[in-house]
C-alpha positions as a Python dict, from the first residue, in 0.01 Angstrom:
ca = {
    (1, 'X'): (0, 0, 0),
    (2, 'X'): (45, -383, 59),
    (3, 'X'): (369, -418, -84),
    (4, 'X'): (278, -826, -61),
    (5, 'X'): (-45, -808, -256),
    (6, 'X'): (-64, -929, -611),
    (7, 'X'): (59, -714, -874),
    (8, 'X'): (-224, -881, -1180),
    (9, 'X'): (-48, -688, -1464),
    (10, 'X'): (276, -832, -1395),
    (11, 'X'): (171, -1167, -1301),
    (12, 'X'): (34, -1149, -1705),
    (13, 'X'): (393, -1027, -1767),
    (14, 'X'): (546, -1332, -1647),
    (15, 'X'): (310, -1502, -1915),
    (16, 'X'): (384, -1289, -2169),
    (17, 'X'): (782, -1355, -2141),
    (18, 'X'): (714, -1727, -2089),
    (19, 'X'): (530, -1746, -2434),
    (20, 'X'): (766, -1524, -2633),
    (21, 'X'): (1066, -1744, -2472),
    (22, 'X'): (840, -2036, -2574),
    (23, 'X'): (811, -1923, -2961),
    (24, 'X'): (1141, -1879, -2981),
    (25, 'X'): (1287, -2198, -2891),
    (26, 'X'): (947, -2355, -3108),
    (27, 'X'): (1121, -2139, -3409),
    (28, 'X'): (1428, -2319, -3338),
    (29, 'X'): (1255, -2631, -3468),
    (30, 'X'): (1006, -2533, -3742),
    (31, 'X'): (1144, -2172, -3872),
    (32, 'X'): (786, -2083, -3890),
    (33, 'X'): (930, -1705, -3816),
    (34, 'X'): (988, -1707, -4234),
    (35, 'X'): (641, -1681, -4281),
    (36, 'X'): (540, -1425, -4053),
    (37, 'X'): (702, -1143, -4264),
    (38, 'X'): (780, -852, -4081),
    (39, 'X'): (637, -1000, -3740),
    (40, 'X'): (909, -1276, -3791),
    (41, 'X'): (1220, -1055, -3632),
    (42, 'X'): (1007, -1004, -3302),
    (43, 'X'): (1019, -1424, -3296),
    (44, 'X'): (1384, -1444, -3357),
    (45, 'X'): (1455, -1221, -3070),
    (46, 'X'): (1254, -1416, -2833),
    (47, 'X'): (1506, -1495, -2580),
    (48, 'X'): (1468, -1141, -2433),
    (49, 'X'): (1143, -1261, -2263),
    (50, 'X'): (1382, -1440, -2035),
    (51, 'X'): (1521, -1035, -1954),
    (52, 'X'): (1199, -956, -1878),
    (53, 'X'): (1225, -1194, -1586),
    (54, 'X'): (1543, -1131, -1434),
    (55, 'X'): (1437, -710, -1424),
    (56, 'X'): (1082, -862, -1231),
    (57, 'X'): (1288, -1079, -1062),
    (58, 'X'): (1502, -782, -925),
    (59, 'X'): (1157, -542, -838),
    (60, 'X'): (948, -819, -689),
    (61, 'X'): (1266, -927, -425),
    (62, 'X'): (1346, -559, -324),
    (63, 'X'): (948, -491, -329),
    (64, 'X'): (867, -792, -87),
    (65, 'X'): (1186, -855, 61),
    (66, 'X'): (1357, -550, 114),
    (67, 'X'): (1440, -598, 501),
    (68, 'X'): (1605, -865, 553),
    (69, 'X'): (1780, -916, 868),
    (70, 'X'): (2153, -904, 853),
    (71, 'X'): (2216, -1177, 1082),
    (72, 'X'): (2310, -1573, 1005),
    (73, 'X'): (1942, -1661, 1058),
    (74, 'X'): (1785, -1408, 863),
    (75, 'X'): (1969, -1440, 548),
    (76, 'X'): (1950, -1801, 561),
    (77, 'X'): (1593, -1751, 600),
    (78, 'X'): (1581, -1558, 296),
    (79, 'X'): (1791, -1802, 89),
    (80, 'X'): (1548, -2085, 222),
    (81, 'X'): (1277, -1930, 80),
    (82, 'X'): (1390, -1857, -223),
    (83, 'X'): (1500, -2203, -276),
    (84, 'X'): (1188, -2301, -174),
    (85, 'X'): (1077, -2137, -457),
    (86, 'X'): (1289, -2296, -758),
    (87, 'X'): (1423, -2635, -628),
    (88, 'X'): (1125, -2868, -653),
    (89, 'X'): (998, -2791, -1022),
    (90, 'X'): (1397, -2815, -1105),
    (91, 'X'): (1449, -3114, -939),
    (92, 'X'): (1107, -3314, -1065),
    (93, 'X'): (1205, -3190, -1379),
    (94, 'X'): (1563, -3386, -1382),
    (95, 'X'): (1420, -3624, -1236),
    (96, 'X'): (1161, -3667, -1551),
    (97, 'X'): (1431, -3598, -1764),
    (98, 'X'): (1661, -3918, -1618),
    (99, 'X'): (1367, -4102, -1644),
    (100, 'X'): (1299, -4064, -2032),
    (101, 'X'): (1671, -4111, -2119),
    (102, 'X'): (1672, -4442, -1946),
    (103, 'X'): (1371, -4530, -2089),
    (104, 'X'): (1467, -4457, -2449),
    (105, 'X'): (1823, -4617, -2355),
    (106, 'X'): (1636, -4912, -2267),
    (107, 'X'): (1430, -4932, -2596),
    (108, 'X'): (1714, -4848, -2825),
    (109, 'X'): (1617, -4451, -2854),
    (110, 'X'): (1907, -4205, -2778),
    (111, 'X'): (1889, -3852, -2801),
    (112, 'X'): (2103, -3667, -3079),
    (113, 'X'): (2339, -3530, -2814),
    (114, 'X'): (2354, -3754, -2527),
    (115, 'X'): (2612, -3583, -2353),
    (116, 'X'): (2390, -3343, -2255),
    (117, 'X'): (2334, -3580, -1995),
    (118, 'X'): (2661, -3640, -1841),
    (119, 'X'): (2697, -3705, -1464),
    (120, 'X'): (2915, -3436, -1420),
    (121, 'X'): (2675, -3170, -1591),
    (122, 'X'): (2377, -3380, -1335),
    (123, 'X'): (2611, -3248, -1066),
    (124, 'X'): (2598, -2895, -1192),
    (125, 'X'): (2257, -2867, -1229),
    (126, 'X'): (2149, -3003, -937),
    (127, 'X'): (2388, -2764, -768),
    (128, 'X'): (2207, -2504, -960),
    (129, 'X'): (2582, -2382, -1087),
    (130, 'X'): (2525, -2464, -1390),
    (131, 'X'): (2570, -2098, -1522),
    (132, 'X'): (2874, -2009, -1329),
    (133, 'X'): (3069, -2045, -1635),
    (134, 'X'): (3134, -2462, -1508),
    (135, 'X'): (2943, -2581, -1840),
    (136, 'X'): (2956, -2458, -2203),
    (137, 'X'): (2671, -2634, -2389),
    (138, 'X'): (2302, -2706, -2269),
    (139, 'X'): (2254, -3006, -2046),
    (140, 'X'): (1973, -3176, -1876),
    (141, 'X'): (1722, -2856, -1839),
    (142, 'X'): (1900, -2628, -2053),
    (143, 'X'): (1605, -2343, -2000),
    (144, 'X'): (1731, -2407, -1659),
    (145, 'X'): (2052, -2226, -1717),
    (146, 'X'): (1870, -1908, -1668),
    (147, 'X'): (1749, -2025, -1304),
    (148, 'X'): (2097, -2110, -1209),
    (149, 'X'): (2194, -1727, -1296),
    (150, 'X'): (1874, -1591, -1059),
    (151, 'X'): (2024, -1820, -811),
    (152, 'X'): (2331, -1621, -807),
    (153, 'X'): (2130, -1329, -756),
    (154, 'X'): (1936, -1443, -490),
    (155, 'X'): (2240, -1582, -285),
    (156, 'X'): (2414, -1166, -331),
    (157, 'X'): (2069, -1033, -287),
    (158, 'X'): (2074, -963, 112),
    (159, 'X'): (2391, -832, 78),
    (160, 'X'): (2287, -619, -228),
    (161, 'X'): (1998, -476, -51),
    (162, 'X'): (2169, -404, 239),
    (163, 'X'): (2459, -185, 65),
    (164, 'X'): (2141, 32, -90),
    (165, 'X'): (1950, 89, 198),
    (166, 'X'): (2249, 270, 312),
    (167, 'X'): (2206, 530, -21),
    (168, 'X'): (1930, 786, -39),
    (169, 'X'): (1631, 696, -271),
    (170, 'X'): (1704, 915, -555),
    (171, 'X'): (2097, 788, -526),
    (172, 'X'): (1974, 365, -646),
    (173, 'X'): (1779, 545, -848),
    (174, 'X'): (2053, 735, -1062),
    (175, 'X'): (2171, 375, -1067),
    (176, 'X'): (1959, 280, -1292),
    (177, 'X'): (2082, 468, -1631),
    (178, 'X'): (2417, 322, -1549),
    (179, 'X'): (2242, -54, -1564),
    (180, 'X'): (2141, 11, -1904),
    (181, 'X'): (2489, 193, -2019),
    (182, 'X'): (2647, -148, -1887),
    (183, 'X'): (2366, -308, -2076),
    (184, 'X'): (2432, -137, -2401),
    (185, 'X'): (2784, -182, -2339),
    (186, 'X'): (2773, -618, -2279),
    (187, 'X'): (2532, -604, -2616),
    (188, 'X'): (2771, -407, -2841),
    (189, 'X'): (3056, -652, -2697),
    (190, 'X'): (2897, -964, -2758),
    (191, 'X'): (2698, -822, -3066),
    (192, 'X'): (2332, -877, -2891),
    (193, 'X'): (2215, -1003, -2497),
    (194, 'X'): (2150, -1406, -2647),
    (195, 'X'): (2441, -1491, -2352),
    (196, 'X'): (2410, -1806, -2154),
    (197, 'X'): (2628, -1974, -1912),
    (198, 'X'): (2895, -1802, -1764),
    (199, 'X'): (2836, -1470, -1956),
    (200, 'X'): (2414, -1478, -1836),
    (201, 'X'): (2618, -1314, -1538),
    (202, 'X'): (2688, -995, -1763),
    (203, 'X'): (2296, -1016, -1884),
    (204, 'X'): (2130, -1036, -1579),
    (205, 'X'): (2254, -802, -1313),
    (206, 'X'): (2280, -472, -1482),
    (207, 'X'): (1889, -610, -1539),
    (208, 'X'): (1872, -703, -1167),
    (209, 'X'): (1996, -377, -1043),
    (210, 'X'): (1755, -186, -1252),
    (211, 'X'): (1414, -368, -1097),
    (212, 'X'): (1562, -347, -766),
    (213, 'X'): (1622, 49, -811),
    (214, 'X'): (1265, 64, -989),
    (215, 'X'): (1094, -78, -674),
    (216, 'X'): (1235, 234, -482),
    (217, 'X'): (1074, 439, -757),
    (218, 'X'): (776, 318, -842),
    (219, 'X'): (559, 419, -482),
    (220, 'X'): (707, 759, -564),
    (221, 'X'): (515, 841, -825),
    (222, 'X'): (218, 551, -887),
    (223, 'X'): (-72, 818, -796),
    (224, 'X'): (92, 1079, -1082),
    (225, 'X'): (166, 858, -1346),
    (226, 'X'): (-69, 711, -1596),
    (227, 'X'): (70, 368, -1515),
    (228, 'X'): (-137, 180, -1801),
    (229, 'X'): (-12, 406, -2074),
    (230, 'X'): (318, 385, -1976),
    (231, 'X'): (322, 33, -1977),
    (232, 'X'): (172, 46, -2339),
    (233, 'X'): (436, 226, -2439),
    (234, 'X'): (682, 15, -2323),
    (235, 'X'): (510, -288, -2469),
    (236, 'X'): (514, -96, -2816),
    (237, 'X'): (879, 30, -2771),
    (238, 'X'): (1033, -355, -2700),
    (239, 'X'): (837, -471, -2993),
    (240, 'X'): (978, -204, -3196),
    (241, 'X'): (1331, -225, -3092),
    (242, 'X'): (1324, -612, -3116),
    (243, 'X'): (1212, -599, -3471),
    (244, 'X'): (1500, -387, -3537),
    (245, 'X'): (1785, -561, -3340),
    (246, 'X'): (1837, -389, -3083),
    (247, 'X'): (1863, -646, -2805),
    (248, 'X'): (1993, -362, -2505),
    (249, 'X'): (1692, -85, -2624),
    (250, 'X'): (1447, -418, -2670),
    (251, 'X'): (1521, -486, -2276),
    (252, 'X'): (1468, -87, -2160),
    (253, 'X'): (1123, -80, -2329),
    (254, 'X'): (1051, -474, -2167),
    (255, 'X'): (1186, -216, -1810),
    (256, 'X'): (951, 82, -1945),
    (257, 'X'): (629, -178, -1972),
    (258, 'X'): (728, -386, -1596),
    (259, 'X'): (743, 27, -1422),
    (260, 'X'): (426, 112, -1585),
    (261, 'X'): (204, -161, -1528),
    (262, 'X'): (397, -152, -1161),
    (263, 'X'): (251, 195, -1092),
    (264, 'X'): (-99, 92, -1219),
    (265, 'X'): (-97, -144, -927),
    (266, 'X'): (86, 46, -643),
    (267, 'X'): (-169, 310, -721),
    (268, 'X'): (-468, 46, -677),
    (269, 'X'): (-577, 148, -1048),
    (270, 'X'): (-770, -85, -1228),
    (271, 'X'): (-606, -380, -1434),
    (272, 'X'): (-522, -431, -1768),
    (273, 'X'): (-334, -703, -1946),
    (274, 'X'): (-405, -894, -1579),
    (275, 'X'): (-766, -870, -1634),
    (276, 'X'): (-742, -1169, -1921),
    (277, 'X'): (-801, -1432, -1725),
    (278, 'X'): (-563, -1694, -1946),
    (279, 'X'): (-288, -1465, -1978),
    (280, 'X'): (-326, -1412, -1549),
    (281, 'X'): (-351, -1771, -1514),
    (282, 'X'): (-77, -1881, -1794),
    (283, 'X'): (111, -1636, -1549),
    (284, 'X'): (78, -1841, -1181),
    (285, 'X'): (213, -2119, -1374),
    (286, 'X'): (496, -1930, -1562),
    (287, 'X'): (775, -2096, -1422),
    (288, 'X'): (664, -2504, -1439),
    (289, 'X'): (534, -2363, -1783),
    (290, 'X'): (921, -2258, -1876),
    (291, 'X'): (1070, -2560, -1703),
    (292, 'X'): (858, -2746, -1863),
    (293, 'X'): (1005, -2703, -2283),
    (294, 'X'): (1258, -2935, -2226),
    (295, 'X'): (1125, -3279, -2164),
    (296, 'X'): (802, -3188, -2379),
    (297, 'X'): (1053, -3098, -2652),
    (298, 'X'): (1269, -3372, -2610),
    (299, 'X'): (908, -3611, -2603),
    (300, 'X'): (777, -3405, -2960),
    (301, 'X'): (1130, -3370, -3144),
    (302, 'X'): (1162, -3810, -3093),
    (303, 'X'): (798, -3862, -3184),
    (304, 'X'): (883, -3649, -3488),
    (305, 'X'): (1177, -3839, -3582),
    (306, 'X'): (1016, -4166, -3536),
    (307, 'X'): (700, -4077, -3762),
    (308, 'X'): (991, -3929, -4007),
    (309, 'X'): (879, -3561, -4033),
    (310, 'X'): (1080, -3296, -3999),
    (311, 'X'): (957, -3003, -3763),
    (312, 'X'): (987, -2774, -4089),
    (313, 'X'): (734, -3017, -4349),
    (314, 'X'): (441, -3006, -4018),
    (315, 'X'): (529, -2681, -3826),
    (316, 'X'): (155, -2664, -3704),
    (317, 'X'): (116, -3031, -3590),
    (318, 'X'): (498, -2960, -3435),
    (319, 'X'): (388, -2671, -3228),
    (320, 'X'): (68, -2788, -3149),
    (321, 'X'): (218, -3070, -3013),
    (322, 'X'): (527, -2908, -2810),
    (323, 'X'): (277, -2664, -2703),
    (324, 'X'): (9, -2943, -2554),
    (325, 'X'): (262, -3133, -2388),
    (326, 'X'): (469, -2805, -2219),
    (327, 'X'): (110, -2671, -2099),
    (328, 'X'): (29, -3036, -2005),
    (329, 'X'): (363, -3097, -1759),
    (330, 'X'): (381, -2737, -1645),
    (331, 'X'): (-37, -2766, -1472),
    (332, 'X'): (83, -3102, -1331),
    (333, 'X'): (364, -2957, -1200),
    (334, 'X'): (232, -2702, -1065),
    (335, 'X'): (-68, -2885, -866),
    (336, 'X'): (147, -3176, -777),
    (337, 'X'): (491, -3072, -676),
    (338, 'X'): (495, -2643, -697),
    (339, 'X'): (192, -2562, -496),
    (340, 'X'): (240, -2834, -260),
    (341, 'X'): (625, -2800, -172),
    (342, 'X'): (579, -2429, -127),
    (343, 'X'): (309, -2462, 142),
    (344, 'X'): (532, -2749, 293),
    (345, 'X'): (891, -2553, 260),
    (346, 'X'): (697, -2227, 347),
    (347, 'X'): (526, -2383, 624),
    (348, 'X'): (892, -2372, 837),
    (349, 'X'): (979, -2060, 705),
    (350, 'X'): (723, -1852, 678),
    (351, 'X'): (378, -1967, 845),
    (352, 'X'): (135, -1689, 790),
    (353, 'X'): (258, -1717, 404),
    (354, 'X'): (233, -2087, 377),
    (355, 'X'): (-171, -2052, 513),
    (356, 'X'): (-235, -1792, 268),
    (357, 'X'): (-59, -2036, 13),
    (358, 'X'): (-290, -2309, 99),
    (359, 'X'): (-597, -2100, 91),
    (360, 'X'): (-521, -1943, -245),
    (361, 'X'): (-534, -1597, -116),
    (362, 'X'): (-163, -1494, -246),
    (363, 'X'): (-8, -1582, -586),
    (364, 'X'): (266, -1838, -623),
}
């Protein structure tokens, strides 16, 4: 099995967790969650699309990247690459963001908290430490706050891969009940998983841990398994557990759905969410679509202010909007600074990766 080959169920994962993060921040705005009756809960708990994406985050490194080289060169190659992977879309994206506060400086248009912008939180961010309990309120890219977190993980994550290789299989395996005791245990303390900043730490690597340990397992038993089902039955169990509050349980059945669909393609069986070609290709562009909500909401909440309509009165023309302008900045970003910095970055680090890059023939 090509262990590098595109997993098209999960890329339509990343999708999925990108849009249910996206509705819930959109709820922020409008409430339109009130008029979805008992569908409405499964919006308000929205933010645990975003633990979705640190338990990929943790398979897809130990699946792809699971030897690294413990030497000065080979972890630095790692980090490179990984940074590779998040720094350009972050940066453009300040950069944007600089940009419109300036401009609405300049025409008399500040933004309702303009410390958010504060040179010392532009240090922070561009330091990608933002999360490291330095800051306490959003700044600049707040969605970025959850990038800053992975960052931490990806900086531990030779070091983390190295201390399991050392452990039988079924050993980081056993390790994964205990990520979702700690789990359970974080989201009774801090009644629910909604933690940012310096407590995302406690959120994402029990969550982490878990993917990394479910790469070991998945190969073991892909060919067994009815992947597909599995998956469903994740998919059904997060729903359920989301609609009833259960932020820790929500996060096990988001795990349950990831392992299933994972087995479906380690086993070469055929696709299923991945197979809708929108949700595949909402997927590539996941992360410029999540970086994105920030300046397009900053762009739709002072256009709504100016016209004098609050999100609430229009929640439609709102979300339409936000939704047009986030889609918008994420496909430019994507073809003009992702794509391109990647196969640039990539083509230092990692040649034969950077041609396939180039040519399309791997995912992003």
């Amino acid at each position: 099995m090509n262990k590098t080959r595109e997993l098209k169920d999960l890329t339509a994962c990343r999708a999925l967790f990108a849009l249910w993060v996206f509705a819930y921040h959109l709820n922020l705005h409008t409430q339109f969650s009130h008029s979805l009756g008992p569908l409405g809960p499964l919006i308000d708990h929205g933010y645990l699309g975003v633990d979705g994406f640190f338990v990929l985050s943790g398979f897809i490194l130990a699946r792809v990247d699971n030897a690294i080289p413990m030497t000065r060169s080979g972890v630095l190659h790692f980090w490179g690459k990984r940074l590779a992977r998040l720094y350009p879309v972050h940066l453009a994206v300040i950069i944007l963001l600089g940009a419109m506060f300036l401009t609405g400086v300049a025409v008399g248009i500040v933004p309702r908290q303009p410390e958010r912008f504060a040179t010392t939180a532009l240090i922070d961010n561009l330091l990608l430490v933002q999360s490291w309990d330095t800051l306490h309120h959003w700044t600049w890219n707040y969605p970025s706050w959850s990038i800053s977190t992975e960052w931490a993980g990806y900086l531990l994550f030779p070091f983390m891969a190295a201390a399991t290789a050392r452990f039988f299989n079924l050993a980081v395996i056993a390790a994964m009940p205990l990520c979702f005791f700690v789990l359970c245990a974080v989201s009774f303390a801090y009644h629910g998983l909604n933690l940012t900043f310096g407590a995302s730490m406690l959120r994402f690597f029990p969550e982490f841990l878990a993917g990394m340990a479910t790469s070991i397992a998945v190969p073991m038993m892909a060919d067994e398994f009815p992947g597909a089902k599995i998956g469903l039955i994740g998919a059904a169990a997060a729903a359920a557990f989301a609609w009833a509050g259960h932020d820790a349980l929500t996060v096990f059945g988001l795990w349950l759905m990831i392992y299933g669909l994972a087995m479906q393609g380690d086993a070469e069986k055929s696709v299923s969410i991945g197979g809708i070609k929108p949700l595949h290709a909402l997927g590539i562009i996941s992360y410029p679509f999540y970086m994105s909500f920030a300046p397009a909401e900053l762009a739709t909440s002072q256009l709504f202010r100016q016209l004098h309509l609050p999100p609430t009165s229009v929640p439609f023309a709102y979300g339409a909007t936000l939704a047009a302008l986030t889609l918008g900045l994420s496909l430019i970003l994507h073809v003009l600074i992702e794509k391109p910095a990647r196969v640039a970055l990539n083509r230092r680090l990692d040649p034969a990766r950077a041609e396939a890059l180039a040519e399309g023939t791997v995912p992003l």
